[in-house]
C-alpha positions as CSV (number, residue, x, y, z in Angstrom):
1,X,0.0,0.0,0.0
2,X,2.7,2.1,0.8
3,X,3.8,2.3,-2.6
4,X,1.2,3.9,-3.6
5,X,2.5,6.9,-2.4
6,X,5.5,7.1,-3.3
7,X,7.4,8.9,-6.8
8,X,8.9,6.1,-9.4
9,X,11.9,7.5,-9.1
10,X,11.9,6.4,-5.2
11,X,10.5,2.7,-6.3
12,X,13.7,2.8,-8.2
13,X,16.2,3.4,-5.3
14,X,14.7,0.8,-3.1
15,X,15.0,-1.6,-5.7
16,X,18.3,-0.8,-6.7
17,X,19.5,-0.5,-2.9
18,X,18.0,-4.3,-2.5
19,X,20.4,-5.0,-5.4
20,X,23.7,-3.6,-4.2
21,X,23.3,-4.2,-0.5
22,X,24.8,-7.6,-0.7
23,X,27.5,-6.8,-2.6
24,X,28.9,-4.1,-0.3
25,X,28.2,-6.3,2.3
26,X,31.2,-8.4,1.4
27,X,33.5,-5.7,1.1
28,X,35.4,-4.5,4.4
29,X,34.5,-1.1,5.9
30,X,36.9,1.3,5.3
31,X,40.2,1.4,7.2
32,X,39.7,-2.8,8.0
33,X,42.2,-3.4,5.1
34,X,45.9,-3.1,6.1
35,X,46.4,-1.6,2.7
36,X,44.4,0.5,2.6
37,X,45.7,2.6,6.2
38,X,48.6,5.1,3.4
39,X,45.7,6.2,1.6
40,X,43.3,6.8,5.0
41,X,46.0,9.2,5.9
42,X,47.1,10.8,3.3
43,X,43.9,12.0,2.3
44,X,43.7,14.7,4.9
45,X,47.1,15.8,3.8
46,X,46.0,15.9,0.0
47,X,43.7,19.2,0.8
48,X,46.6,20.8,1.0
49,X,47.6,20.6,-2.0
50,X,46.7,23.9,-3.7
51,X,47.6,23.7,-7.2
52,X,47.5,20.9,-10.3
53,X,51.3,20.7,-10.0
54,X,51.7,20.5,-6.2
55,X,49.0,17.4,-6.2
56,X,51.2,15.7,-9.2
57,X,54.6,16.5,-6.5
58,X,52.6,15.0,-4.0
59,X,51.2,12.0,-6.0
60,X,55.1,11.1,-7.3
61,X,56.1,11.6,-3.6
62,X,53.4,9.4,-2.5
63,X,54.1,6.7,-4.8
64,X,58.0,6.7,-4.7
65,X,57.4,6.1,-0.8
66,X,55.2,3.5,-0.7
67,X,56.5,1.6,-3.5
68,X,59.6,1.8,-1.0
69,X,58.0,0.1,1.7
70,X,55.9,-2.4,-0.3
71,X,59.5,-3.7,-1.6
72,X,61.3,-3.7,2.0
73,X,63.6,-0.2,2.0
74,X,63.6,2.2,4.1
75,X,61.7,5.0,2.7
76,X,64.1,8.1,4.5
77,X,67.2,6.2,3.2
78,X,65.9,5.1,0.0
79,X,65.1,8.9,-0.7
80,X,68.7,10.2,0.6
81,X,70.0,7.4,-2.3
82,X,67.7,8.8,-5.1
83,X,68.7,12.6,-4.2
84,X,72.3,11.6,-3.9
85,X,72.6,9.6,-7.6
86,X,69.6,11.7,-9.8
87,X,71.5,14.5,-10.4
88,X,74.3,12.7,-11.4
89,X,72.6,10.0,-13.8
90,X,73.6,9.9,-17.5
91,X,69.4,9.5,-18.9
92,X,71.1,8.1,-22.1
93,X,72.1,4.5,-19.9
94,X,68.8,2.9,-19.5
95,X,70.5,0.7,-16.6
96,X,71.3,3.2,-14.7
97,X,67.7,3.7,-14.1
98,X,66.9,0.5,-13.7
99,X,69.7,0.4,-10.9
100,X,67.6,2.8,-9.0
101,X,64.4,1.0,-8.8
102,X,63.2,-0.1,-5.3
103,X,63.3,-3.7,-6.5
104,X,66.8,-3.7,-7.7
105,X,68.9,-5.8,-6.3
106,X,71.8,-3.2,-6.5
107,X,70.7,-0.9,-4.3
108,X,73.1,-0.6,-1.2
109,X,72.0,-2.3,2.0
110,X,71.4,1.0,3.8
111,X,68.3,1.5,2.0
112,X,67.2,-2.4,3.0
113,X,64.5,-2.3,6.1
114,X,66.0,-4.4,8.3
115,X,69.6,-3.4,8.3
């Protein structure tokens, strides 16, 4: 009877929430994932970012730090490396770069977590 009442466009969102509601039901509420805890903070800190440009610094940032972590280095040191060798790098040897990624197996063991 109730229905009655009610707009089409209403009908329409109660059917469709009857749909979806099991489906988020199986995924965890946010902040119960490990993986997702970077992005959880960082958000707040994104606000801050005032311009197009300073979002993209903070974005490369971002990613350069946790990829870091996700591969066992110690983000401060890791960072100190990059800074050190960047300015320094001939762009023309594609190795070189390479050498630099956080999975390389070159980088020194200062950079490792556990050292």
């Amino acid at each position: 009877m109730w229905m009655i009442c009610c707009s089409s466009s209403t009908v329409a969102i109660l059917i469709c929430k009857r749909q979806i509601q099991p489906t988020l039901a199986s995924y965890p509420t946010l902040g119960d994932n490990p993986l997702q805890k970077p992005f959880i903070i960082g958000r707040k800190n994104w606000l801050f970012a005032n311009t197009p440009r300073g979002a993209k610094a903070s974005a490369i940032t971002y990613s350069i730090i946790e990829t870091a972590k996700e591969n066992g280095l110690n983000p401060f040191q890791y960072l100190i490396y990059l800074f050190e060798r960047l300015p320094n790098l001939d762009l023309e040897d594609k190795d070189a770069l390479d050498e630099l990624l956080p999975w390389s197996n070159t980088l020194p063991y200062v950079c490792r977590m556990n050292n």
